[in-house]
C-alpha positions as CSV (number, residue, x, y, z in Angstrom):
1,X,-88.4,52.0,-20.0
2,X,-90.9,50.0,-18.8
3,X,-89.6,46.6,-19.1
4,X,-88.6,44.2,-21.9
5,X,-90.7,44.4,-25.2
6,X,-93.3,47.2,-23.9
7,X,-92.5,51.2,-24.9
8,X,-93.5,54.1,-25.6
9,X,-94.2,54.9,-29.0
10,X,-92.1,57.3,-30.7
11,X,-94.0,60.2,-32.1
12,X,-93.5,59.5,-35.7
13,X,-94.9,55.8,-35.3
14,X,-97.8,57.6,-33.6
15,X,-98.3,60.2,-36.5
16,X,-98.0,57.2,-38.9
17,X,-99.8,54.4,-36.8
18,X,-102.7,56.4,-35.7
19,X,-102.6,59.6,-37.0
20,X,-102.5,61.5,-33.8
21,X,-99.7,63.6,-32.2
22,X,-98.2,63.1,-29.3
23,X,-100.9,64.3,-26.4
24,X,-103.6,63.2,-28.7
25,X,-103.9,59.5,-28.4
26,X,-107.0,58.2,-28.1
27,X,-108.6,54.4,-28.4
28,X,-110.8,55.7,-31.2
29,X,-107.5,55.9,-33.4
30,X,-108.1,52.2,-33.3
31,X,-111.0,51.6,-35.7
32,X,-108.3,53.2,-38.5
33,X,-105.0,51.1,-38.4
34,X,-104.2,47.6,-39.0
35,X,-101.1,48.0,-37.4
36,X,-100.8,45.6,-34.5
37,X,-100.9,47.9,-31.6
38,X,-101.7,46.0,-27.7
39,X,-103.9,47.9,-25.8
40,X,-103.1,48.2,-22.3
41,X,-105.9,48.9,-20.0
42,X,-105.5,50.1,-16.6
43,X,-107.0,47.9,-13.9
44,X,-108.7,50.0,-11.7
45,X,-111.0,51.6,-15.3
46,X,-112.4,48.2,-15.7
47,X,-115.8,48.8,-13.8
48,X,-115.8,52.8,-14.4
49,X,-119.3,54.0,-15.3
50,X,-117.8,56.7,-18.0
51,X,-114.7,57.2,-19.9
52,X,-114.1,59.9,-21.6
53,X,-111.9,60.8,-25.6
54,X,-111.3,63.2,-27.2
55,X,-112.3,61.9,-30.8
56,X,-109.5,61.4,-33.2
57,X,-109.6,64.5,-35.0
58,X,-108.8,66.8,-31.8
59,X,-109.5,67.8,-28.7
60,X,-112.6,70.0,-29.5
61,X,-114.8,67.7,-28.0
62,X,-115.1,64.6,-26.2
63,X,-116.6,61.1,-26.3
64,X,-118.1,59.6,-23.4
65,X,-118.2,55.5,-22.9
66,X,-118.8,53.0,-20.3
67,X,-115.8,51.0,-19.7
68,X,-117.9,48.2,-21.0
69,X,-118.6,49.9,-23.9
70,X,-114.8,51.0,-24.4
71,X,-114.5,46.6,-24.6
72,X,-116.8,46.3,-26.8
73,X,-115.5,49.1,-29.3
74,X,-112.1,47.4,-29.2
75,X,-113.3,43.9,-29.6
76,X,-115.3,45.2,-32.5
77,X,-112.0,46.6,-34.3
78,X,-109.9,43.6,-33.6
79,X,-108.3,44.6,-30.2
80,X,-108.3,42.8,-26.8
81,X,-107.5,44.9,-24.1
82,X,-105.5,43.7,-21.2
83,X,-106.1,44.7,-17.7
84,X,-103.2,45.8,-15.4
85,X,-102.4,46.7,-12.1
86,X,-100.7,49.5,-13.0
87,X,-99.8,50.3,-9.3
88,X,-99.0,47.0,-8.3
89,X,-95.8,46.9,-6.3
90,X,-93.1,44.8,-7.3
91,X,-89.8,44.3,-7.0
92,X,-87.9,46.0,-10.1
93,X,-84.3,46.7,-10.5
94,X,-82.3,47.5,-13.5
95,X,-80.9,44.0,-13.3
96,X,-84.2,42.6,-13.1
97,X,-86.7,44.4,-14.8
98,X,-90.4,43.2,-15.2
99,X,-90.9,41.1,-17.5
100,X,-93.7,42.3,-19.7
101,X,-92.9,40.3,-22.7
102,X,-95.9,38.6,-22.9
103,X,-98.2,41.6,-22.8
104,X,-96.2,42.8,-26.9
105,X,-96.9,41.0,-29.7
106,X,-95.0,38.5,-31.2
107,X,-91.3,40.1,-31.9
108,X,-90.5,41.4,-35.2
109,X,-94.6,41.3,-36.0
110,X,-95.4,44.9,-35.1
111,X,-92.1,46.1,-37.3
112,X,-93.1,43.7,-40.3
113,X,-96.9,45.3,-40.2
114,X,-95.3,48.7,-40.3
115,X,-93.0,47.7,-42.8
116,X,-95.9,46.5,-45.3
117,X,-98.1,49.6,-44.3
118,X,-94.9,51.5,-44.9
119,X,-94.9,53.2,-42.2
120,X,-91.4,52.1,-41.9
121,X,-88.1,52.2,-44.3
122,X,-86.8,48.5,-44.7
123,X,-83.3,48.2,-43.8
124,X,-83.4,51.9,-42.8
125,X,-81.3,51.2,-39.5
126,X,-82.4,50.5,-35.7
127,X,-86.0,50.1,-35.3
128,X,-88.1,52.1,-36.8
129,X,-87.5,55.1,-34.1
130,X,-89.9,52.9,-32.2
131,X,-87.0,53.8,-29.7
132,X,-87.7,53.8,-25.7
133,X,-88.5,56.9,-24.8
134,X,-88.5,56.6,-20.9
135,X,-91.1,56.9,-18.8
């Protein structure tokens, strides 16, 4: 895992969240779910002249943005990206992970929303199989 709070998605919260499969995430899924999903940006992306996504309904062809642009898309369906340094060095151990709390949203608020989208059973057990799934 990556820390507490912050995981990979499991692939049938993907299916149901964004309608994508695994290998097919894209920030376009975005615009179609009001399931509260961070997006996680890497640092070094922030000033890139083009990005490029496959659209959500395959890989056929691609989608080229500015990273600007990529902001503005987000912003425009109810995200705020947060930049990381994803290569930043620091000191992690398994007795002191990194603390990436504050990058999730509110605990229990990304279950409930799947919950009342039904993406989720209530009381079916565990979470959701939002479990970690490494990295």
């Amino acid at each position: 895992g990556m820390g507490k709070g912050l995981r990979l998605a499991d692939d049938s919260i993907l299916l149901a969240a964004l309608s994508v499969k695994p290998g097919g995430v894209t920030p376009l899924a975005l615009q179609a779910t009001q399931v509260p999903i961070r997006v996680i940006i890497d640092e070094k992306l922030r000033n890139a002249q083009r990005l490029h996504f496959h659209p959500q309904s395959g890989n056929d062809a691609t989608v080229s943005l500015s990273a600007e642009d990529l902001v503005a898309f987000l912003k425009h369906v109810g995200r705020e990206p947060t930049f990381v340094d994803l290569e930043l060095k620091v000191a992690v151990s398994k007795d002191a992970p990194p603390d990436l709390a504050h990058l999730v949203a509110e605990k229990g608020a990304a279950e409930a929303a799947l919950e009342a989208a039904g993406l989720t059973s209530a009381g079916g057990g565990g979470d959701g199989g939002a479990g970690d799934k490494g990295s």
